[in-house]
C-alpha positions as CSV (number, residue, x, y, z in Angstrom):
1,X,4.0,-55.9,32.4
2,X,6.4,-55.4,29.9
3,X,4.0,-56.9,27.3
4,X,1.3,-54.2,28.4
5,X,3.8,-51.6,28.3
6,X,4.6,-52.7,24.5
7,X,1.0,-53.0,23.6
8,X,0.4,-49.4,24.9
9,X,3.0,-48.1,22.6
10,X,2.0,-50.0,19.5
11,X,-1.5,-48.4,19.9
12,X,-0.2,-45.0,20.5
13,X,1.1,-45.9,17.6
14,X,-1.8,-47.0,15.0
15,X,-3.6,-44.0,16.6
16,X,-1.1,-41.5,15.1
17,X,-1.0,-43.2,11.8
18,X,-4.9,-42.8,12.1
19,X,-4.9,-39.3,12.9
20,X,-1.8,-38.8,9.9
21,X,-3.9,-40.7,7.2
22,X,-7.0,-38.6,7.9
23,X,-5.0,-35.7,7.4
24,X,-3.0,-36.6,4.2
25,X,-5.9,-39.0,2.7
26,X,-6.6,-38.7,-0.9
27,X,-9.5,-36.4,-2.5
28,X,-12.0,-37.9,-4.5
29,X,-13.5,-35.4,-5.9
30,X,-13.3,-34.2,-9.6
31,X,-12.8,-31.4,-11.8
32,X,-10.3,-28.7,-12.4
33,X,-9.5,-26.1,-10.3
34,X,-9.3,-22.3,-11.7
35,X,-5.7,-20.5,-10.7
36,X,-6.6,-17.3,-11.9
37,X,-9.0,-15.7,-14.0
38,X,-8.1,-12.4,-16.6
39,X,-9.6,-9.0,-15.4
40,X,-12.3,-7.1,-17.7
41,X,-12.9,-10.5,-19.4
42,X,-16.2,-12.7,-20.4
43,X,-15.5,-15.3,-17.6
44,X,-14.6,-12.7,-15.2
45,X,-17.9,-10.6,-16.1
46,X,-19.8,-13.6,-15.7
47,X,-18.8,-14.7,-12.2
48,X,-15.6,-17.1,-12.7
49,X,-13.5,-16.8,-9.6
50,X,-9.6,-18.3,-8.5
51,X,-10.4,-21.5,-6.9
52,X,-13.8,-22.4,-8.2
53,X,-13.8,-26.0,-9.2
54,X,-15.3,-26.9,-12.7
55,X,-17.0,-30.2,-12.6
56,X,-18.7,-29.6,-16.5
57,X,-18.5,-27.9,-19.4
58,X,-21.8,-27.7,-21.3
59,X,-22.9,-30.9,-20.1
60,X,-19.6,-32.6,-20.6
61,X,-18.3,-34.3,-17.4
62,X,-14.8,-33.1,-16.7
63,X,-12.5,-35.2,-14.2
64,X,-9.0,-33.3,-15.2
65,X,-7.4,-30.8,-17.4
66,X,-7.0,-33.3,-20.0
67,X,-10.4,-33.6,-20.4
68,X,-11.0,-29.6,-20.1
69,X,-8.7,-28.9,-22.7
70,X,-10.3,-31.7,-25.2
71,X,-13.9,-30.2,-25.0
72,X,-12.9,-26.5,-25.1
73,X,-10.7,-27.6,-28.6
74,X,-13.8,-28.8,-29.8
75,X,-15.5,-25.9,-29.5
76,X,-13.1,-23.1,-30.3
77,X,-12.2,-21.1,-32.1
78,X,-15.8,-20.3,-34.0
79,X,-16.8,-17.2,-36.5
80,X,-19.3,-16.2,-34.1
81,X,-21.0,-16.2,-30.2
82,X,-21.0,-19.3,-29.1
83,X,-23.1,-20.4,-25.8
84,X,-21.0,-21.8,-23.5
85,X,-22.3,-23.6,-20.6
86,X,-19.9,-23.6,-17.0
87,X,-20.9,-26.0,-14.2
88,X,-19.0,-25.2,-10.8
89,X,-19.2,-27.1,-7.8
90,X,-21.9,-24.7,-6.5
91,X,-23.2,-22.6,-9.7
92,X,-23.3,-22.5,-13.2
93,X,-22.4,-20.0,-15.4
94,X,-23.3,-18.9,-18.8
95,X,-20.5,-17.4,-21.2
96,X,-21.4,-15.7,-24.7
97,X,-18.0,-15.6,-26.7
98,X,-16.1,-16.6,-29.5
99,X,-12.9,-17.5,-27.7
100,X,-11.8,-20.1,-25.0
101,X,-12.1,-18.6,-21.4
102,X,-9.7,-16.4,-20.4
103,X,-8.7,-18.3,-17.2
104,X,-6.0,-20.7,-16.4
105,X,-6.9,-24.0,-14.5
106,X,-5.0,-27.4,-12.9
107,X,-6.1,-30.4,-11.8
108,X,-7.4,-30.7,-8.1
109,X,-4.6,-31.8,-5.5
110,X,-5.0,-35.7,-5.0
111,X,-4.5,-35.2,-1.0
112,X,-5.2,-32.9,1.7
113,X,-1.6,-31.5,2.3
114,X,-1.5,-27.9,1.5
115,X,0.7,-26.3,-0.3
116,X,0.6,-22.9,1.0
117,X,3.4,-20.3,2.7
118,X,3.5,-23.0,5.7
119,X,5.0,-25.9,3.4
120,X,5.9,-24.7,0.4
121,X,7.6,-21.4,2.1
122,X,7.1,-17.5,1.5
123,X,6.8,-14.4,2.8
124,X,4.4,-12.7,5.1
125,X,4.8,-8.9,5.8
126,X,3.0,-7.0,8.2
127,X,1.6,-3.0,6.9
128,X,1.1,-0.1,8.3
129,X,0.2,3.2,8.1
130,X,3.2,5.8,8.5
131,X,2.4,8.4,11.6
132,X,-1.3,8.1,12.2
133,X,-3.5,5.0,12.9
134,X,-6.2,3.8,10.2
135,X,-9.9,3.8,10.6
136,X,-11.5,0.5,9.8
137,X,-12.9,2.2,6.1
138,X,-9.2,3.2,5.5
139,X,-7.9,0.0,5.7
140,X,-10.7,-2.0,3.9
141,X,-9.6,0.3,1.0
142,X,-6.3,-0.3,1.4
143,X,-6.8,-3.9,1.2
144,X,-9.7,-3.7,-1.7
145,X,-6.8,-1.7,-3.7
146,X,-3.8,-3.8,-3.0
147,X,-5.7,-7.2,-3.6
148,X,-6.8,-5.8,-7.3
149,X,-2.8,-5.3,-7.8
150,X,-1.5,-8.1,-6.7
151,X,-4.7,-9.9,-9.3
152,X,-3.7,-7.5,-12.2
153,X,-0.1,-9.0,-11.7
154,X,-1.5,-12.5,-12.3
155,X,-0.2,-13.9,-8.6
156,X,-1.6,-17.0,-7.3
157,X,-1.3,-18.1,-3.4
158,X,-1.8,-15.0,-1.9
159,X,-3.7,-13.7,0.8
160,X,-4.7,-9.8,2.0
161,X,-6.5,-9.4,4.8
162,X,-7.3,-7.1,8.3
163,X,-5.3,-7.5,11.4
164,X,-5.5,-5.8,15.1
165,X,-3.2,-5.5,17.9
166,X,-4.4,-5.6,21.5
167,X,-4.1,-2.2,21.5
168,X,-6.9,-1.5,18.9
169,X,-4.2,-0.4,16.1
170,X,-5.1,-2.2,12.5
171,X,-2.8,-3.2,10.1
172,X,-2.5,-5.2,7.0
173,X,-1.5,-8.7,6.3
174,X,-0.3,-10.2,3.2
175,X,1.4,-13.6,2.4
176,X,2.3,-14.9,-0.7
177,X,4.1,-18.2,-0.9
178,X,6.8,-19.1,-2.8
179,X,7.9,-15.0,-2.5
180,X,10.8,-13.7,-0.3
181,X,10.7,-10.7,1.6
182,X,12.4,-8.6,-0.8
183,X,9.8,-10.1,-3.6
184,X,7.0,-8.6,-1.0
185,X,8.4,-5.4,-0.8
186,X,9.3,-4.7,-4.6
187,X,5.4,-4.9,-4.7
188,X,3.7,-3.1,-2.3
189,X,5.6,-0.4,-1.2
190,X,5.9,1.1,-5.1
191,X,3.2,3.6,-5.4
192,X,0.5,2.3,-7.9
193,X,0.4,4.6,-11.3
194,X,-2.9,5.7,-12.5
195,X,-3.2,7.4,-15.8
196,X,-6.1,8.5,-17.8
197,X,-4.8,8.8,-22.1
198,X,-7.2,9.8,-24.7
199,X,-5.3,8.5,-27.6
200,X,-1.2,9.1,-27.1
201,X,-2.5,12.2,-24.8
202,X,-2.6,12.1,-20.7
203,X,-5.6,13.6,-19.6
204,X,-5.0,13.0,-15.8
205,X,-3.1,10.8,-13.5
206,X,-3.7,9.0,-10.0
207,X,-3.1,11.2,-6.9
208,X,-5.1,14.6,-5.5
209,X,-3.5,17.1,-7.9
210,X,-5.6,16.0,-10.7
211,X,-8.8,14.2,-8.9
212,X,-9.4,16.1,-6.3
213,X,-12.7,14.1,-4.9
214,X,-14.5,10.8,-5.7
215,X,-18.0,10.5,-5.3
216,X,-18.6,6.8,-3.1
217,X,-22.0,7.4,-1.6
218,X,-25.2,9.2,-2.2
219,X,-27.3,9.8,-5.4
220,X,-24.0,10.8,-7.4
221,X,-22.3,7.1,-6.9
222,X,-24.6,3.3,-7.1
223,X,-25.9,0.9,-8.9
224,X,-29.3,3.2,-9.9
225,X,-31.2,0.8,-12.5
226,X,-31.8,-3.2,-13.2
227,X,-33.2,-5.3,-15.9
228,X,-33.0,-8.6,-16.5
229,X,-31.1,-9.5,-20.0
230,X,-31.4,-13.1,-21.1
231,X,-32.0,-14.5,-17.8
232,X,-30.4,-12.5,-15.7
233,X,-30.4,-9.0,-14.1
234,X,-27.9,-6.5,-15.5
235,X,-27.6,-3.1,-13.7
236,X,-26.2,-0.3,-14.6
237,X,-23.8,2.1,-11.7
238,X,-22.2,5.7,-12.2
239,X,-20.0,7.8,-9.6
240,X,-18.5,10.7,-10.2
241,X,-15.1,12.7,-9.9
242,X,-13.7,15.9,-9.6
243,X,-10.8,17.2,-11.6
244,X,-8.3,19.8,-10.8
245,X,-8.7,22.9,-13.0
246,X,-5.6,22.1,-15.1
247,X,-7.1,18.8,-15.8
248,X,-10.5,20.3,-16.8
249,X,-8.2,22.5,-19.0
250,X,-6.2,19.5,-20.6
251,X,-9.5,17.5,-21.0
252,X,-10.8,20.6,-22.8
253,X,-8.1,21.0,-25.1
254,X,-7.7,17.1,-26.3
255,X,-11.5,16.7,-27.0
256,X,-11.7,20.0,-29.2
257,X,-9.6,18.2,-31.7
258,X,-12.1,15.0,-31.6
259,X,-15.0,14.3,-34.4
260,X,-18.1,12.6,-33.0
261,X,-18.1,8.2,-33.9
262,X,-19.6,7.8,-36.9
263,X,-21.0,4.8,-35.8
264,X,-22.6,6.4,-32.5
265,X,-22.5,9.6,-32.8
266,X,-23.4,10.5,-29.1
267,X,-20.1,9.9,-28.3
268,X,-16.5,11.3,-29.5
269,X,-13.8,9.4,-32.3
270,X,-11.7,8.3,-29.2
271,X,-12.2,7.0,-25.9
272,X,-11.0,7.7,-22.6
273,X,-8.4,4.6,-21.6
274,X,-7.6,3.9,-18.2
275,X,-4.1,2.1,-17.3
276,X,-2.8,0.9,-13.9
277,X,0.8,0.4,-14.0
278,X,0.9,0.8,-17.9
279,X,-1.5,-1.7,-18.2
280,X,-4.9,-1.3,-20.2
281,X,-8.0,-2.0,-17.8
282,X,-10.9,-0.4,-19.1
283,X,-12.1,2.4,-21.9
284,X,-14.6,4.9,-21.3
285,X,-16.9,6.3,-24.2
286,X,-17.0,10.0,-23.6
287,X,-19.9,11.9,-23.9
288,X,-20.1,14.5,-27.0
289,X,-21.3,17.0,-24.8
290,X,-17.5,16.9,-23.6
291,X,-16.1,18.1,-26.3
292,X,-14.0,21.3,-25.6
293,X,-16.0,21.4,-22.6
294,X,-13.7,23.0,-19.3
295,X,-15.4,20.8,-16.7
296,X,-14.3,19.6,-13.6
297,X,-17.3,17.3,-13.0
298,X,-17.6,14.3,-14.6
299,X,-19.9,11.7,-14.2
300,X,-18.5,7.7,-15.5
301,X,-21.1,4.8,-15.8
302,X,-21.1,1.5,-16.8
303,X,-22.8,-1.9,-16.6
């Protein structure tokens, strides 16, 4: 009996250190893995995400970073447009540029333990809307708006997503390991800053006072035309806005002072710059026909 009894305990035994190595047992697989990728670039245009895995780059194999960073060195930097040729685990990607990719990349964990908010700590906070209860189009904004933050701040390990109570009440979750709490609220519950400059000039900021509607649906907001460009299918989208009166007024006054662009002269000298948290993330050509112009419609597009 007492030999049984040992037996049973040495395979309860070899069964957890089974079920442990399956758990913790080394990756094969290959590659680097991309940690983040910069907004309004050519990698970011052409489909690079955070946590696609590179496996090749232009037909070179690529089994680490050290072998990333060799291939991109031979390549860049060049005078002019260079194709460059992406291989993901899943998709391939096709970048026209003169630079390196503007994305950050390490080499792929060598086991399955994660290294997330459960093991390598963080915080988690829990948000909600202050005296009234958020439809579920509310929050996906909310969400949509605070996950393009936290990107434009460059942070890595974190997760946004929709939560409900049993009572039918939605919140939103966000974790980000390796923060604290205090970390988690420095960064969400500051108020975004929006701000429209034509040159040194404001033309409007974030916030109802000066855009009183966006356009989101019907013929006035979409993607509206396609074409296929060297493969594939670029389209082109446009929504509109609405401006206060004392914005349309502002707008008015700056433009009168601009010249058309020389080298396209449908357009004004300057263009419209758009900053989120003082930090440039797109310019807008603006229309000619703007020029001294007291509108409070105004229609962007882009492709």
């Amino acid at each position: 009996m007492k030999f049984i009894k040992m037996s049973w305990r040495i395979w309860l035994l070899v069964l957890v250190l089974l079920a442990s190595a399956l758990i913790i047992s080394p990756t094969f697989q290959t590659g680097v893995v991309i940690k983040s990728v910069e907004k309004n670039s050519t990698a970011f245009e052409q489909g690079l995400r955070q946590s696609m895995v590179i496996q090749s780059v232009n037909g070179n194999t690529i089994k680490n970073s050290e072998d990333y960073s060799k291939i991109i060195n031979s390549i860049f930097p060049v005078t002019n447009k260079t194709s460059l040729k992406i291989n993901t685990k899943d998709s391939e990607f096709i970048l026209f540029t003169n630079n390196p990719p503007e994305i950050t990349i390490s080499d792929i964990p060598k086991s399955k333990i994660k290294t997330g908010l459960d093991l390598s700590g963080g915080a988690r906070a829990l948000v909600k809307a202050e005296n009234k209860s958020l439809t579920t189009e509310e929050l996906n904004d909310l969400i949509s708006v605070t996950s393009n933050r936290l990107n434009e701040f460059g942070i890595a390990d974190v997760t946004v997503k929709q939560v409900a109570d049993l009572s039918g009440n939605n919140f939103m979750l966000i974790e980000i390991a390796g923060a604290t709490p205090t970390d988690i609220e420095d960064l969400v519950s500051k108020q975004g800053k929006f701000e429209a400059r034509i040159g040194n000039d404001t033309v409007f900021i974030g916030g109802e006072k000066d855009i009183t509607y966006v356009a989101r649906t019907g013929e006035q907001s979409g993607i509206y035309t396609c074409d296929t460009y060297s493969g594939e299918e670029v389209c082109s989208f446009r929504f509109a806005i609405t401006l206060s009166e004392q914005a349309a007024k502002l707008q008015a006054s700056i433009t009168n002072n601009l010249t058309t662009d020389p080298t396209n002269p449908e357009y004004l000298s300057k263009k419209l710059d758009l900053y989120l948290d003082d930090n440039l993330v797109d310019s807008l050509s603006i229309s000619k026909d703007l020029k001294g112009r007291e509108t409070t419609q105004i229609s962007i597009q882009g492709s």
